[in-house]
BAZASE-412328 format. One record per residue (C-alpha): residue number from 1; x negated, y negated, z negated. Coordinates in Angstrom, 1 decimal. Layout:
<pts>
dolo:NUM c1:X c2:Y c3:Z $
...
</pts>
This chain:
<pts>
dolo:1 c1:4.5 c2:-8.6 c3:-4.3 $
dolo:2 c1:1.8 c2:-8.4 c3:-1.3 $
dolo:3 c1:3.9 c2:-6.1 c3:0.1 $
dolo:4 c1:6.6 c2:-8.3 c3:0.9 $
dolo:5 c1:3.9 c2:-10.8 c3:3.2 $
dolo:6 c1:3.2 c2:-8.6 c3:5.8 $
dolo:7 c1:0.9 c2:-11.5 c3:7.2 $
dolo:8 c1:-0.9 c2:-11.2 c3:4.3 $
dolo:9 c1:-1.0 c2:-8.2 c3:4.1 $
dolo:10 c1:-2.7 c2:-7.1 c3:7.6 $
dolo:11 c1:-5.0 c2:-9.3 c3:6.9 $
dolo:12 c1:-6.0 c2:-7.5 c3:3.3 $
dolo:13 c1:-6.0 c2:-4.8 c3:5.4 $
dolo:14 c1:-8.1 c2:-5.9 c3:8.3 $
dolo:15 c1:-10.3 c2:-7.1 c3:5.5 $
dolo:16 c1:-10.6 c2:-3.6 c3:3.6 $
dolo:17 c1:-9.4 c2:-4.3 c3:0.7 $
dolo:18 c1:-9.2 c2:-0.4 c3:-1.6 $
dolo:19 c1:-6.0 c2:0.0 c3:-3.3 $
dolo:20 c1:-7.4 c2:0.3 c3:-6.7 $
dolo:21 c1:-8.4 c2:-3.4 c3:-5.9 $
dolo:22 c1:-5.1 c2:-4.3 c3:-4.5 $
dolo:23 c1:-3.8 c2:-3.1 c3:-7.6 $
dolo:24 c1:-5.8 c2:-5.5 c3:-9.3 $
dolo:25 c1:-4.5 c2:-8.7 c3:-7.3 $
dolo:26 c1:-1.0 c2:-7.9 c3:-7.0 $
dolo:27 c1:0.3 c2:-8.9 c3:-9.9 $
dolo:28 c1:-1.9 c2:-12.3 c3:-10.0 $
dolo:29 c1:-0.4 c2:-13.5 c3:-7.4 $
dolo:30 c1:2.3 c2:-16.2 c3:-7.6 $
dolo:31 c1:5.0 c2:-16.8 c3:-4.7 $
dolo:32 c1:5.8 c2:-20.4 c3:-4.1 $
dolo:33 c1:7.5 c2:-22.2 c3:-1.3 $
dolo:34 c1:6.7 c2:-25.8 c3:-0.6 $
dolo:35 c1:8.7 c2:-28.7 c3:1.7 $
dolo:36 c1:7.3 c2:-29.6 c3:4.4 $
dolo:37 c1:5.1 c2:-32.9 c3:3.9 $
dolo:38 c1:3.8 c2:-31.7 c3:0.3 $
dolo:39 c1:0.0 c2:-32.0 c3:0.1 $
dolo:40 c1:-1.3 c2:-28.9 c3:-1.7 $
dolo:41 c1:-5.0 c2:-29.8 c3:-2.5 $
dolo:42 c1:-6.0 c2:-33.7 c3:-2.7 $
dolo:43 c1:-10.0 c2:-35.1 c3:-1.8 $
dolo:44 c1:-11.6 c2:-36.8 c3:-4.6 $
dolo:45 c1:-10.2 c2:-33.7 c3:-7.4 $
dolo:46 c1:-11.5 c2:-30.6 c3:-8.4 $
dolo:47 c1:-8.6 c2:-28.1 c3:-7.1 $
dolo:48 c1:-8.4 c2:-25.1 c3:-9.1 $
dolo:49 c1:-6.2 c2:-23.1 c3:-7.0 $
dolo:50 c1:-6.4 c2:-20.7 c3:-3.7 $
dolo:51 c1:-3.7 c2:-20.1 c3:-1.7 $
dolo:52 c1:-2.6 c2:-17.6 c3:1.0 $
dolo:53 c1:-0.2 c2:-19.0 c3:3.5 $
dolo:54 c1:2.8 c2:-16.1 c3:4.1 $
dolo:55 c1:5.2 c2:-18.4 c3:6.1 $
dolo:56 c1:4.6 c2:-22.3 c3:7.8 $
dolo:57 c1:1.4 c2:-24.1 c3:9.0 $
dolo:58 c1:-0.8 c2:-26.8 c3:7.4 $
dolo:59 c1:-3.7 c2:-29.0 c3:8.6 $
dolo:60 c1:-6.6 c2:-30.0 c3:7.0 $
dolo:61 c1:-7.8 c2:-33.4 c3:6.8 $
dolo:62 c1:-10.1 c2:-36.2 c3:5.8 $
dolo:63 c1:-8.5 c2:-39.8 c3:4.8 $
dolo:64 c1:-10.6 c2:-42.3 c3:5.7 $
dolo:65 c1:-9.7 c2:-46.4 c3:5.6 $
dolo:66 c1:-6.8 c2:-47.0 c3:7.9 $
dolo:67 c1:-7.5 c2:-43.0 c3:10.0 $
dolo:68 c1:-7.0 c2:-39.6 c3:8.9 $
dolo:69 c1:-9.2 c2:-37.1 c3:11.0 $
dolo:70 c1:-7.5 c2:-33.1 c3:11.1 $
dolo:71 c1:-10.6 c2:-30.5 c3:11.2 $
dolo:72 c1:-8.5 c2:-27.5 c3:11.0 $
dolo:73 c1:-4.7 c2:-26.1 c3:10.8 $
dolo:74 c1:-4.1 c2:-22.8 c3:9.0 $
dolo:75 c1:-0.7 c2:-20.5 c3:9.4 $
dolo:76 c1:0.5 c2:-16.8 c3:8.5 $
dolo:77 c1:-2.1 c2:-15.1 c3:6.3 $
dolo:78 c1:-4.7 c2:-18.1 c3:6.6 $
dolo:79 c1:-6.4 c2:-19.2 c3:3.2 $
dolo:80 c1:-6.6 c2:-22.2 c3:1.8 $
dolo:81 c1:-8.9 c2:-23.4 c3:-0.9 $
dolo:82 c1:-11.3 c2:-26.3 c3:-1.2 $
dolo:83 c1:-14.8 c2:-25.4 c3:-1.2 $
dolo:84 c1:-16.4 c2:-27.5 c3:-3.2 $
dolo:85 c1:-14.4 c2:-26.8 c3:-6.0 $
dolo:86 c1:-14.4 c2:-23.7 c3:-5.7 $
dolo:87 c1:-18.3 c2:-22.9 c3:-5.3 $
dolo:88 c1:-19.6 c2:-26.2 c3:-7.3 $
dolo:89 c1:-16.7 c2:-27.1 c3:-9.5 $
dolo:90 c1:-17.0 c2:-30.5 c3:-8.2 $
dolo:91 c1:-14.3 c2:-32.6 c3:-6.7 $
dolo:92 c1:-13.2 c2:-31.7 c3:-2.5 $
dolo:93 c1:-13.0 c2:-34.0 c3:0.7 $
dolo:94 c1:-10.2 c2:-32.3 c3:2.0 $
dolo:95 c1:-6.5 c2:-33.0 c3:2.1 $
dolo:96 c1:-4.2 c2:-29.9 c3:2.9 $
dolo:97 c1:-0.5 c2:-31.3 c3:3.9 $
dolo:98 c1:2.0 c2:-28.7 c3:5.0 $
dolo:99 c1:3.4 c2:-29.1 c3:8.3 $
dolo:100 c1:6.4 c2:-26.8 c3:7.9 $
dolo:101 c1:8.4 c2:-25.7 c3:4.9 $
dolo:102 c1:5.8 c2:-23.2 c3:3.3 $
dolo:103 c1:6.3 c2:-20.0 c3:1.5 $
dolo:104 c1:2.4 c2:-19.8 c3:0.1 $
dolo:105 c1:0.6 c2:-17.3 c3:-2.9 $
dolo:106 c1:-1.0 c2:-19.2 c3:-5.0 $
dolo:107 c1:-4.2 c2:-17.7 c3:-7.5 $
dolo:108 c1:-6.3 c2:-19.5 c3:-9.6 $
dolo:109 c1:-9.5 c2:-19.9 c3:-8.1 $
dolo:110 c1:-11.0 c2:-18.6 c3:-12.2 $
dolo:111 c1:-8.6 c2:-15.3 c3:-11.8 $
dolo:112 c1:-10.5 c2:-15.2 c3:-8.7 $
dolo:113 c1:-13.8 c2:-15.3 c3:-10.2 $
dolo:114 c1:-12.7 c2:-13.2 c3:-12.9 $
dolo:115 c1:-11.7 c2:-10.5 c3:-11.1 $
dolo:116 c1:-15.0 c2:-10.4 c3:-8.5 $
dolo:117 c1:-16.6 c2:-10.0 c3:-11.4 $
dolo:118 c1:-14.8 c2:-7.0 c3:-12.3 $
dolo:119 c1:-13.7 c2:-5.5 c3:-9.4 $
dolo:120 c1:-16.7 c2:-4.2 c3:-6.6 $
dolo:121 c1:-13.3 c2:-3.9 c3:-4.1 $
dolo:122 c1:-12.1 c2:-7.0 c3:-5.1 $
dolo:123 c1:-15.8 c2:-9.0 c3:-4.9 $
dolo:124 c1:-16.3 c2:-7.5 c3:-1.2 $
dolo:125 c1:-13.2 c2:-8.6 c3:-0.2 $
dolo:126 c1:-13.3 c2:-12.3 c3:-1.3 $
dolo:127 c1:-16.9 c2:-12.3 c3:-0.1 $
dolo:128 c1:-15.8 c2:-11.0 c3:3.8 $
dolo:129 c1:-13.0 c2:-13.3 c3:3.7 $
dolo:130 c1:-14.9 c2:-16.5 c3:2.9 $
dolo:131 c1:-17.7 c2:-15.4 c3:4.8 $
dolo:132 c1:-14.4 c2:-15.5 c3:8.1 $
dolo:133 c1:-13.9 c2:-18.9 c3:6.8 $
dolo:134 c1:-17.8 c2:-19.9 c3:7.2 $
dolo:135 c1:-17.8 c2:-18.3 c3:10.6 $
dolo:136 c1:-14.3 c2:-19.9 c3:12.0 $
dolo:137 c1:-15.6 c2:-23.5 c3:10.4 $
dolo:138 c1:-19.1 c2:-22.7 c3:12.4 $
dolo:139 c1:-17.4 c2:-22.2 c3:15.3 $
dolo:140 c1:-14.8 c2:-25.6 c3:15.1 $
dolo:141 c1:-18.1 c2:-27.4 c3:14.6 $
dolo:142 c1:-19.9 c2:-26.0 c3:17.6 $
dolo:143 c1:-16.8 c2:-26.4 c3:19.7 $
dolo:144 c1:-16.8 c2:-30.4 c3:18.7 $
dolo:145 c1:-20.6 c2:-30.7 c3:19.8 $
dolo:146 c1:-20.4 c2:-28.3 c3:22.4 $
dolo:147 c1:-17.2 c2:-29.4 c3:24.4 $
dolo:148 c1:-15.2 c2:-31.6 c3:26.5 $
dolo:149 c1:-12.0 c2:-32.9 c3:25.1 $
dolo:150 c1:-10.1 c2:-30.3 c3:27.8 $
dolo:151 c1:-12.0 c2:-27.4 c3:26.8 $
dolo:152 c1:-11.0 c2:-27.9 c3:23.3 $
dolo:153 c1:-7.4 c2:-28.2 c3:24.2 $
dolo:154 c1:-7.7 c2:-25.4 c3:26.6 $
dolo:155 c1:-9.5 c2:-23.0 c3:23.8 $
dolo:156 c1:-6.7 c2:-24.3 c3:21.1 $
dolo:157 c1:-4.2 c2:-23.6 c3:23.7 $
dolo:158 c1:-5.4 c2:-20.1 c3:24.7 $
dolo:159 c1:-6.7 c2:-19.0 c3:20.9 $
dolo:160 c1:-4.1 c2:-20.6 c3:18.9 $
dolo:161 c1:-1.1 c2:-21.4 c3:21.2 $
dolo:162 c1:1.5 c2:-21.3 c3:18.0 $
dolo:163 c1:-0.4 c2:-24.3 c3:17.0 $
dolo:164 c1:0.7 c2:-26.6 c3:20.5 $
dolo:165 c1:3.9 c2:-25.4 c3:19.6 $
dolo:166 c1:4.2 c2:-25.9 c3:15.7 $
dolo:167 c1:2.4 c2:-29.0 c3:15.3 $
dolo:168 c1:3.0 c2:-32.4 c3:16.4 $
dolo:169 c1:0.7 c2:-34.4 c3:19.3 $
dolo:170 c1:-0.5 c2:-37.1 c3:16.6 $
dolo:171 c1:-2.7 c2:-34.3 c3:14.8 $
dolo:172 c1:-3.3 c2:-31.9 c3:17.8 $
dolo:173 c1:-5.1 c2:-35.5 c3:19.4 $
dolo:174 c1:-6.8 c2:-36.1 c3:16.0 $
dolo:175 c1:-7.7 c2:-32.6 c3:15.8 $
dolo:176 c1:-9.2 c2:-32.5 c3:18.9 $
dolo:177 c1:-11.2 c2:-36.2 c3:18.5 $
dolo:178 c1:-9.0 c2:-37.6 c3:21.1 $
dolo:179 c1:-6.3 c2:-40.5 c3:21.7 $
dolo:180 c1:-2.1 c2:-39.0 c3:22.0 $
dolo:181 c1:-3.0 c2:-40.7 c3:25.9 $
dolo:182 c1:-5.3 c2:-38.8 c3:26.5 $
dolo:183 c1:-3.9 c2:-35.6 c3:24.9 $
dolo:184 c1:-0.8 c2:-36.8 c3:26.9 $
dolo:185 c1:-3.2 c2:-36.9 c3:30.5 $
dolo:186 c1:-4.5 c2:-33.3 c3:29.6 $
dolo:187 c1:-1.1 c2:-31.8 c3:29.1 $
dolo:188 c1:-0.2 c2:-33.7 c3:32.3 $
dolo:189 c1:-2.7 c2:-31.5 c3:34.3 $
dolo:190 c1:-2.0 c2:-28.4 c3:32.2 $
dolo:191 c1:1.3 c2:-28.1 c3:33.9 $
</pts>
């Protein structure tokens, strides 16, 4: 089945995953597509699942009373999982909406454990890959404290320029800590 995401399946790869530990996850893999709008993993309840995106784009978000604040968007061969159910079993903060109609994988995050626990391949490669997650959630944090509202369009638009085009202003603005006006005034000067 990993065969058929070839997004996925660089990023295995790039990862070094062995094939005896491929092997192992292939089959435990399940492909499902999603609409767009459906919100795959809900603050407030232990999720229990891990996903791969293979095809669409979602954002991650935190609902707060009347605002909804985007800290990330994930596409092609990103992972998705919530952390705090994953590590402490305890219920997440995040919200993951798809932005696109979505053709994810989908593993529970046990089969997961289960096979870490097996598989010396399989345990590297989970550990590098959320270790990448750690490191890319680092580096949004120090980006948020570090610089101007331009500079963090700029970086988006340079690092991640399938995002300015995938994703509508409303959460690139929210994404950034800005108002759609001034997103709008920074675009303006882009051109």
């Amino acid at each position: 089945m990993l065969e058929e995401h070839p997004f996925i399946r660089r990023k295995l790869d790039a990862l070094g995953l062995r094939l005896n530990s491929l092997a192992l996850l292939r089959d435990e893999f399940e492909e499902v597509h999603y609409p767009k709008g459906k919100v795959i993993i809900k603050s407030g309840r232990i999720e229990n699942q891990l996903y791969f995106i293979s095809k669409g784009i979602a954002r991650i978000y935190l609902q707060a009373v009347n605002r909804e604040t985007t800290f990330c968007f994930c596409s092609e061969a990103d992972i998705i999982f919530s952390y705090n159910s994953y590590f402490t079993q305890t219920p997440g903060y995040e919200n993951v909406e798809l932005l696109e109609d979505s053709t994810l994988l989908r593993i529970s995050c046990e089969k997961v454990k289960v096979l870490c626990e097996e598989d010396i391949g399989v345990a590297n490669f989970f550990n590098r890959l959320i270790g990448e997650e750690l490191v890319k959630t680092e580096e949004r944090f120090i980006r948020s404290q570090s610089q101007t509202a331009t500079e963090r369009y700029y970086d988006l638009m340079n690092k991640h320029p399938g995002i300015i085009r995938r994703v509508q202003l409303g959460y690139i603005a929210s994404y950034l800590g800005i108002s759609q006006v001034t997103l709008s005034r920074i675009r303006a000067k882009v051109r």
